[in-house]
N, CA, C and O atoms as a MOPAC input file, in Angstrom:
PM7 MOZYME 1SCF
protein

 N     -8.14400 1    12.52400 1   -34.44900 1
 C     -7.73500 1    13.13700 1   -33.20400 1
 C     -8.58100 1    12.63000 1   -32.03900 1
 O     -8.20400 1    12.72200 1   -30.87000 1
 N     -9.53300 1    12.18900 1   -32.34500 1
 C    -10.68100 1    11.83400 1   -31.37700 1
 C    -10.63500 1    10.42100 1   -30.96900 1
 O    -11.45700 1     9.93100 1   -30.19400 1
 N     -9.40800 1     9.60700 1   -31.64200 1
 C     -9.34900 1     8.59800 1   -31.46600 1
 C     -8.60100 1     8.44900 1   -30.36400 1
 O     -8.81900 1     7.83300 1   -29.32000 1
 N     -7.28400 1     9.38200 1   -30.89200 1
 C     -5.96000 1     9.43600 1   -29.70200 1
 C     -6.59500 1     9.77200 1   -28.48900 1
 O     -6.82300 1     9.01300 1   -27.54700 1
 N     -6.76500 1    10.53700 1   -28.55000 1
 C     -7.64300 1    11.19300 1   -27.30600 1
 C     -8.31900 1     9.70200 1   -26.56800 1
 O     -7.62200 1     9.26300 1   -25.65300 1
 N     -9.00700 1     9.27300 1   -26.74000 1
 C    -10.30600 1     8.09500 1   -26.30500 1
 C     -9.20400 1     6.88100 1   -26.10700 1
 O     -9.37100 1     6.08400 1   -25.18400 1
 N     -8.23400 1     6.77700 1   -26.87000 1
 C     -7.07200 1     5.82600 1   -26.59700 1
 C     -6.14800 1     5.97000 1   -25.06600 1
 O     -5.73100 1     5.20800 1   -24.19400 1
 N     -6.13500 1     7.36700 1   -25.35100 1
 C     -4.81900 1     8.02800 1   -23.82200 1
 C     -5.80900 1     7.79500 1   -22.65800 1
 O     -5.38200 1     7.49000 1   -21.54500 1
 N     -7.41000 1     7.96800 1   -22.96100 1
 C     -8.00500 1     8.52000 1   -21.40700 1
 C     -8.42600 1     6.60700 1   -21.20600 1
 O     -8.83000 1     6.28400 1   -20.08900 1
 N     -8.30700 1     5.49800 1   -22.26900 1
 C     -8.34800 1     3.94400 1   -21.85300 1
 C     -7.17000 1     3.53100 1   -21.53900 1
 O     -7.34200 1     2.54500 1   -20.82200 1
 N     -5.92700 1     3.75500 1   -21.68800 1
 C     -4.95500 1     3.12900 1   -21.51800 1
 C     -4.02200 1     3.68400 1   -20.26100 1
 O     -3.38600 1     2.85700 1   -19.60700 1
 N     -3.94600 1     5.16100 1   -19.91900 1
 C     -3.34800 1     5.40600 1   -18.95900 1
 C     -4.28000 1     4.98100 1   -17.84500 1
 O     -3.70400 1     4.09700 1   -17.21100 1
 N     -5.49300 1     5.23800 1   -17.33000 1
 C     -6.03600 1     4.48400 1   -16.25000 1
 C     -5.66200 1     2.78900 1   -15.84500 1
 O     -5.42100 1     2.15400 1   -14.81900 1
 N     -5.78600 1     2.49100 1   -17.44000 1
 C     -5.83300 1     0.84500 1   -17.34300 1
 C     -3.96500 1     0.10900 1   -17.14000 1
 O     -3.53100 1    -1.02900 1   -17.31800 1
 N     -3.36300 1     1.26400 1   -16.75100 1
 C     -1.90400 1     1.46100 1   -16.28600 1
 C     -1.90900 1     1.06800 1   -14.78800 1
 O     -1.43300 1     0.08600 1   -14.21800 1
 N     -2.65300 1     2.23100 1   -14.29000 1
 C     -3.21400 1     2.37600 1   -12.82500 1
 C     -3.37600 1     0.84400 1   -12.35500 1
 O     -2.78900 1     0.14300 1   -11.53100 1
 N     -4.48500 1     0.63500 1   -13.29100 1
 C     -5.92800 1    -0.54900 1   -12.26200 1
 C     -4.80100 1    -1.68700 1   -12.82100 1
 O     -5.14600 1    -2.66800 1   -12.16300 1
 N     -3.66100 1    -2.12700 1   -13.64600 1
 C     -3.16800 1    -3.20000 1   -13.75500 1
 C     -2.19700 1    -3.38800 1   -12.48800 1
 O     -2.08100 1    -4.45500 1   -11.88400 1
 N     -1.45000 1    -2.08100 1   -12.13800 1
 C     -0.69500 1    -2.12900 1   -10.99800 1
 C     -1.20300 1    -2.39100 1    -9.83200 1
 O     -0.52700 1    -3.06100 1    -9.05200 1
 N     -2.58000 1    -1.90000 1    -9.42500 1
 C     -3.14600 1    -2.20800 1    -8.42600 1
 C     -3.87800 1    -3.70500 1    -8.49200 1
 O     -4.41400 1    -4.37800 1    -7.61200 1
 N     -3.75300 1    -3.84200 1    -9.33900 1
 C     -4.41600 1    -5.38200 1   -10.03300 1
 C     -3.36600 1    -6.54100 1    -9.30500 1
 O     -3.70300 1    -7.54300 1    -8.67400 1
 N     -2.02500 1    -6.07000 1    -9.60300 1
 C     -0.43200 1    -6.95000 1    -9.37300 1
 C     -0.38000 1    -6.69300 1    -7.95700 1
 O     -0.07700 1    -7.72800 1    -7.36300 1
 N     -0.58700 1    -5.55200 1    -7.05900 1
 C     -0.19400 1    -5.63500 1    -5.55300 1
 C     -1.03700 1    -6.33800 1    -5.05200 1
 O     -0.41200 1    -6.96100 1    -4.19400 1
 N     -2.13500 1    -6.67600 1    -5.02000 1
 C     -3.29000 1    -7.29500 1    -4.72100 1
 C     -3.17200 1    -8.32900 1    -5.22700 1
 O     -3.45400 1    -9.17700 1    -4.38100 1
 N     -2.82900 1    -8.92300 1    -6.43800 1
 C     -2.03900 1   -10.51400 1    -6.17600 1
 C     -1.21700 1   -10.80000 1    -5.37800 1
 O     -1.17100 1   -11.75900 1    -4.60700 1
 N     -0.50600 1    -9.94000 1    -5.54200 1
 C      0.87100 1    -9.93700 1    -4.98500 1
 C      0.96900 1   -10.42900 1    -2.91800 1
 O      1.88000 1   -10.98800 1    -2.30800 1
 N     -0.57900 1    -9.82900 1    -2.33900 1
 C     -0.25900 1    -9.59100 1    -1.15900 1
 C     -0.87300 1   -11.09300 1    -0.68800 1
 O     -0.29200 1   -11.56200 1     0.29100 1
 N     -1.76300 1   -11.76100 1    -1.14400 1
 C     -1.92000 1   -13.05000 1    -0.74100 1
 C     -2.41800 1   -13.88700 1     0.43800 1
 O     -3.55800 1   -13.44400 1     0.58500 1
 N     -2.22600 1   -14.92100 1     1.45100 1
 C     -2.61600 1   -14.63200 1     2.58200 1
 C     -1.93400 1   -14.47800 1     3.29300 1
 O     -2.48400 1   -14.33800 1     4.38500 1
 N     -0.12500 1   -14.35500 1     3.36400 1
 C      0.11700 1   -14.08200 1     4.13500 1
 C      0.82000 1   -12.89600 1     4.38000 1
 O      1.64000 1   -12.79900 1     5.29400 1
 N      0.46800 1   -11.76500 1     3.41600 1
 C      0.67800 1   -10.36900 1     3.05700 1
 C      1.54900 1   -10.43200 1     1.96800 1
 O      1.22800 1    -9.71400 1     1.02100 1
 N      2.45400 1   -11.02500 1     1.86100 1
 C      3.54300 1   -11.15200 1     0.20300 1
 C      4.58200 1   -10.38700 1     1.01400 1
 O      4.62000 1    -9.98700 1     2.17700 1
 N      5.41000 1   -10.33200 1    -0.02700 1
 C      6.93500 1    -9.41600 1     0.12500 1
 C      6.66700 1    -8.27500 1     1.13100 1
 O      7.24000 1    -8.58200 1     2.17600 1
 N      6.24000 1    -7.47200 1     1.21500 1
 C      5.97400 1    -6.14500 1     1.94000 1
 C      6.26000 1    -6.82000 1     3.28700 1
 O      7.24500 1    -6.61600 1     3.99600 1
 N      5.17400 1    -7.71000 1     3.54000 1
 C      5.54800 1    -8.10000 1     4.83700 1
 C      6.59000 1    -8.35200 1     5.67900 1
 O      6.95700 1    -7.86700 1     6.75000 1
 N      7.03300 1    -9.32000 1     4.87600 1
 C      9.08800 1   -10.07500 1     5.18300 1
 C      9.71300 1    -8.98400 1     5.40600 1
 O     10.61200 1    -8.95000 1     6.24600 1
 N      9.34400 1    -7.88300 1     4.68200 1
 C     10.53400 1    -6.26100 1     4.78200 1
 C      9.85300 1    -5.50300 1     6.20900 1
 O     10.50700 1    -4.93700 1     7.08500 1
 N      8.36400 1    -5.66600 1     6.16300 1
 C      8.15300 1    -4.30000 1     7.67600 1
 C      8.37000 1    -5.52400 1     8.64300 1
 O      8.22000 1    -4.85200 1     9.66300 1
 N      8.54500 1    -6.46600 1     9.00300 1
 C      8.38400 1    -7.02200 1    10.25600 1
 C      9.78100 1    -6.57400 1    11.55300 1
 O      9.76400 1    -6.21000 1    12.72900 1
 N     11.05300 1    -6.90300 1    10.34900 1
 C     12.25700 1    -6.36000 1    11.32200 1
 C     12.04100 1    -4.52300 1    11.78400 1
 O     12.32500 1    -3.98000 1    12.85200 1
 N     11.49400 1    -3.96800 1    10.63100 1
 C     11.15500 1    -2.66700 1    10.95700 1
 C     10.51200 1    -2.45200 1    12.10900 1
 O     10.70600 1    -1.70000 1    13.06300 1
 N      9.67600 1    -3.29200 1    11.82600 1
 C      8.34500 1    -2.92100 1    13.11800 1
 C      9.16200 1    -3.23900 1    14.53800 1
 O      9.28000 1    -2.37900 1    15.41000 1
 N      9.86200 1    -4.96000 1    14.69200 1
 C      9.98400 1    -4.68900 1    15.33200 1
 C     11.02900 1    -3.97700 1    16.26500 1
 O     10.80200 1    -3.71000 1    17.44500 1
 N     12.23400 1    -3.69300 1    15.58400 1
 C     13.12900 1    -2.28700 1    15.87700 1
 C     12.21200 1    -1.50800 1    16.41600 1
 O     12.23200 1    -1.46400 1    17.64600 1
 N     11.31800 1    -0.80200 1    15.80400 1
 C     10.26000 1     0.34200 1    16.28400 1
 C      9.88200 1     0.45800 1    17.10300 1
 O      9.86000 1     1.56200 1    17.64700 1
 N      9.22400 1    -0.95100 1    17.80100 1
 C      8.67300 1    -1.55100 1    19.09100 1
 C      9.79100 1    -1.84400 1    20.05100 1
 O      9.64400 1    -1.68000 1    21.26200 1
 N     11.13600 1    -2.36300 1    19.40400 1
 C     11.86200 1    -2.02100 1    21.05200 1
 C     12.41600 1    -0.87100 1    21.02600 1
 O     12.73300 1    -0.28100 1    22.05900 1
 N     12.55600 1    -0.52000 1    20.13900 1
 C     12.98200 1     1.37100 1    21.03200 1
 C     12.10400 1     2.10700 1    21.50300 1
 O     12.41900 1     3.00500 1    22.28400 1
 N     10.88300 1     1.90300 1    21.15500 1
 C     10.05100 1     2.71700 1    21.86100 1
 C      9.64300 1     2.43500 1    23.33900 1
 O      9.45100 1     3.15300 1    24.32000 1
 N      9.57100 1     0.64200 1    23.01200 1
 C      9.33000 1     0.35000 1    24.57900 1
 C     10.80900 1     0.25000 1    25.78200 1
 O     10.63400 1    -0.27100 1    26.88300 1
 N     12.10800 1     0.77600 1    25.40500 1
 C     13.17900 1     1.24500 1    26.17900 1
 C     13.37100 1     2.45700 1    26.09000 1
 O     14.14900 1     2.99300 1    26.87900 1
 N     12.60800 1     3.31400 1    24.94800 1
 C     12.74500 1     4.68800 1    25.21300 1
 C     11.83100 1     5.41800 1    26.22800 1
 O     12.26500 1     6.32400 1    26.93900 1
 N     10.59200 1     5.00400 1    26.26500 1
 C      9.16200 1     5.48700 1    26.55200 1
 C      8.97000 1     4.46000 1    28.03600 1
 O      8.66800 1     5.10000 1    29.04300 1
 N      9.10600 1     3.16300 1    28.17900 1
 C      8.55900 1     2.45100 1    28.80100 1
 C      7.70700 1     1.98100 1    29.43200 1
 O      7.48800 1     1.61900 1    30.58800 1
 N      6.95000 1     2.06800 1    27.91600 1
 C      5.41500 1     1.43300 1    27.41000 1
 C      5.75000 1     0.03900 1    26.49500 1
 O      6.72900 1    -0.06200 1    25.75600 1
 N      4.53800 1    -1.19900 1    26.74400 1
 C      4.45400 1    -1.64400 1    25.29100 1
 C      3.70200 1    -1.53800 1    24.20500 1
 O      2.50700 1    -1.36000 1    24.44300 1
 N      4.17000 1    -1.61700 1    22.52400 1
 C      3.45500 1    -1.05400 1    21.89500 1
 C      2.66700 1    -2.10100 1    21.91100 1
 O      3.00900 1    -3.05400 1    22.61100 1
 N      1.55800 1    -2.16000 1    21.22400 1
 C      0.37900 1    -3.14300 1    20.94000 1
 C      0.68800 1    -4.38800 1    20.03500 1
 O      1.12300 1    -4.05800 1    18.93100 1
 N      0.60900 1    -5.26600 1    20.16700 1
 C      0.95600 1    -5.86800 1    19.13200 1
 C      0.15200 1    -5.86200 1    17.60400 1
 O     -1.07700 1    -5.86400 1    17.54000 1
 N      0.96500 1    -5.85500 1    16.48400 1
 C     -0.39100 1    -5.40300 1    15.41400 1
 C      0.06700 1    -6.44700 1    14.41900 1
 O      1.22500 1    -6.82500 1    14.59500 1
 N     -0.46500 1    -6.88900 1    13.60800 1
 C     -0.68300 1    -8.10000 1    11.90300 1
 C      0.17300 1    -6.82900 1    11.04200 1
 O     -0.24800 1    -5.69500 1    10.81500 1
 N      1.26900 1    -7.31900 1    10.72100 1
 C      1.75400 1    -6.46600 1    10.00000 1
 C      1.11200 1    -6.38000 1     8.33100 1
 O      1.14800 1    -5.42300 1     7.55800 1
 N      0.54800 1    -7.71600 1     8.13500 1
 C     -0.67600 1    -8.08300 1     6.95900 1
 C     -1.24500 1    -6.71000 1     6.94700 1
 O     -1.02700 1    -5.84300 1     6.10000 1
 N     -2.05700 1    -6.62000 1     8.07300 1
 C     -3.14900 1    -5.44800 1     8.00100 1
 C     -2.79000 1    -4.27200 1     7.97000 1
 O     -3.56500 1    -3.38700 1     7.60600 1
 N     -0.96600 1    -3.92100 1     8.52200 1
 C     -0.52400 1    -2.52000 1     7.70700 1
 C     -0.25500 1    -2.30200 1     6.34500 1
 O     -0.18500 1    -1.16100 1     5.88900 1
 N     -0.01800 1    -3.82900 1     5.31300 1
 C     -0.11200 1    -3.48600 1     4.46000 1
 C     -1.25500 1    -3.16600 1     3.60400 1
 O     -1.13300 1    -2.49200 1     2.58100 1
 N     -2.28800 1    -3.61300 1     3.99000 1
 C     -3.73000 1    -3.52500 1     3.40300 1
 C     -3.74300 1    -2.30800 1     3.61200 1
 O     -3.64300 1    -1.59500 1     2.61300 1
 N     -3.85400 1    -1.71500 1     4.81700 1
 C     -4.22200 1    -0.31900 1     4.84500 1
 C     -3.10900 1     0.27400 1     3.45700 1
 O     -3.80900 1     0.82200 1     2.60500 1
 N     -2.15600 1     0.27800 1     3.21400 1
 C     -0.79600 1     1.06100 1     2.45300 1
 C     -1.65800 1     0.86600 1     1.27000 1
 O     -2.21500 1     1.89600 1     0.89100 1
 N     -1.89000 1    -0.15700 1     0.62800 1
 C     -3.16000 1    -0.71800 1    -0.67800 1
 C     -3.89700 1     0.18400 1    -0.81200 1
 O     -3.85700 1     1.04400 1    -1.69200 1
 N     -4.84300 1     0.04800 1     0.27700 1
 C     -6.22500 1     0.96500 1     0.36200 1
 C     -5.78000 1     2.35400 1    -0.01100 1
 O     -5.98700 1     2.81400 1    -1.13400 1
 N     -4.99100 1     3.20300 1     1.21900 1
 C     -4.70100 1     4.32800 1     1.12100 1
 C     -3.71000 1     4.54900 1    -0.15200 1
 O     -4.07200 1     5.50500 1    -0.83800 1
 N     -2.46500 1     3.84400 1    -0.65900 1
 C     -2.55200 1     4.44200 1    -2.11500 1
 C     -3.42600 1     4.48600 1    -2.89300 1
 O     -3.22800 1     5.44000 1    -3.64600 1
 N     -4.57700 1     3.80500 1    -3.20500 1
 C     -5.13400 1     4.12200 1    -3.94500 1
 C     -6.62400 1     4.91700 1    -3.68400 1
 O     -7.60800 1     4.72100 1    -4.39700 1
 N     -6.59700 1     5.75000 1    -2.64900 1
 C     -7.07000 1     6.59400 1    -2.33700 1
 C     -6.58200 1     7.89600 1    -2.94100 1
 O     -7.15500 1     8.66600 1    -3.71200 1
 N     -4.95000 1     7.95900 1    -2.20100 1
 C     -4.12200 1     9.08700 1    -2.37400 1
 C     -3.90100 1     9.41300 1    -3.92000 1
 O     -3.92700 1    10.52700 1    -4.44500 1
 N     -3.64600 1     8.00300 1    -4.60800 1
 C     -3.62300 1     8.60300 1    -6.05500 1
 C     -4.53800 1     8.89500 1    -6.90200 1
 O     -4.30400 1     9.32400 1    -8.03200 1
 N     -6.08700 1     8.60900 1    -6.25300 1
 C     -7.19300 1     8.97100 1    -7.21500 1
 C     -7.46200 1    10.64600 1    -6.37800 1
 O     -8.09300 1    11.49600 1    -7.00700 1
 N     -7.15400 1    10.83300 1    -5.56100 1
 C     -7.08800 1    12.29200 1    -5.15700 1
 C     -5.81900 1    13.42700 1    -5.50900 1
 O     -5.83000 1    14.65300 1    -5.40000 1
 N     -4.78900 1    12.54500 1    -5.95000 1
 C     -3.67100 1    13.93300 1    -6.03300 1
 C     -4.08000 1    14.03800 1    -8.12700 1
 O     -3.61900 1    14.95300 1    -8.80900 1
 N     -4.89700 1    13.01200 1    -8.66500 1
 C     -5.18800 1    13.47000 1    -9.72500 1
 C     -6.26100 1    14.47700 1   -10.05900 1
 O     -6.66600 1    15.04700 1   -11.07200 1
 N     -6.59500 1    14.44800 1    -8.56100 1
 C     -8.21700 1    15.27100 1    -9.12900 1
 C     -9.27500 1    15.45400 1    -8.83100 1
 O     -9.99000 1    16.43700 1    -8.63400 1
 N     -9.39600 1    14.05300 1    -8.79200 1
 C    -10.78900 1    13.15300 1    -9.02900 1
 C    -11.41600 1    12.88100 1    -7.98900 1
 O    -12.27800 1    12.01200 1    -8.12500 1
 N    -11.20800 1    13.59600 1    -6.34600 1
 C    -11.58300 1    13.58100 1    -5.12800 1
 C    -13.28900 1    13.56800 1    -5.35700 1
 O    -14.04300 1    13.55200 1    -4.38400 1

């Protein structure tokens, strides 16, 4: 019983750290996939805001919103387990 046990608490983490292992290949230098998908987002976002509001938004590395998304999931999921 002590085995299963010591098996579940190595292998479900090592679930975790492989996925976060793959986005972090995955993002590369010039952010990977994520990127190609927020850029039309972003910039939709940025002209409605700057014909709704009539301000411009800042320009930002959409790279570096995904890093932050990286970082902060794996913030968020070592905290909604617990382990804050």
């Amino acid at each position: 019983m002590g085995f299963i046990s010591f098996a579940g608490r190595v292998l479900l983490p090592s679930i975790f750290i492989l996925a976060a292992w793959q986005r972090f290949n995955e993002f590369g230098d010039d952010g990977g996939a994520a990127v190609k998908l927020l850029e039309p987002k972003y910039a939709l976002l940025k002209s409605h805001v700057t014909s709704s509001l009539g301000f411009q938004v800042p320009e930002i590395e959409i790279k570096h919103l995904v890093a932050a998304e990286i970082g902060l999931k794996g913030i968020v999921d070592r905290c909604v387990d617990g382990n804050c």
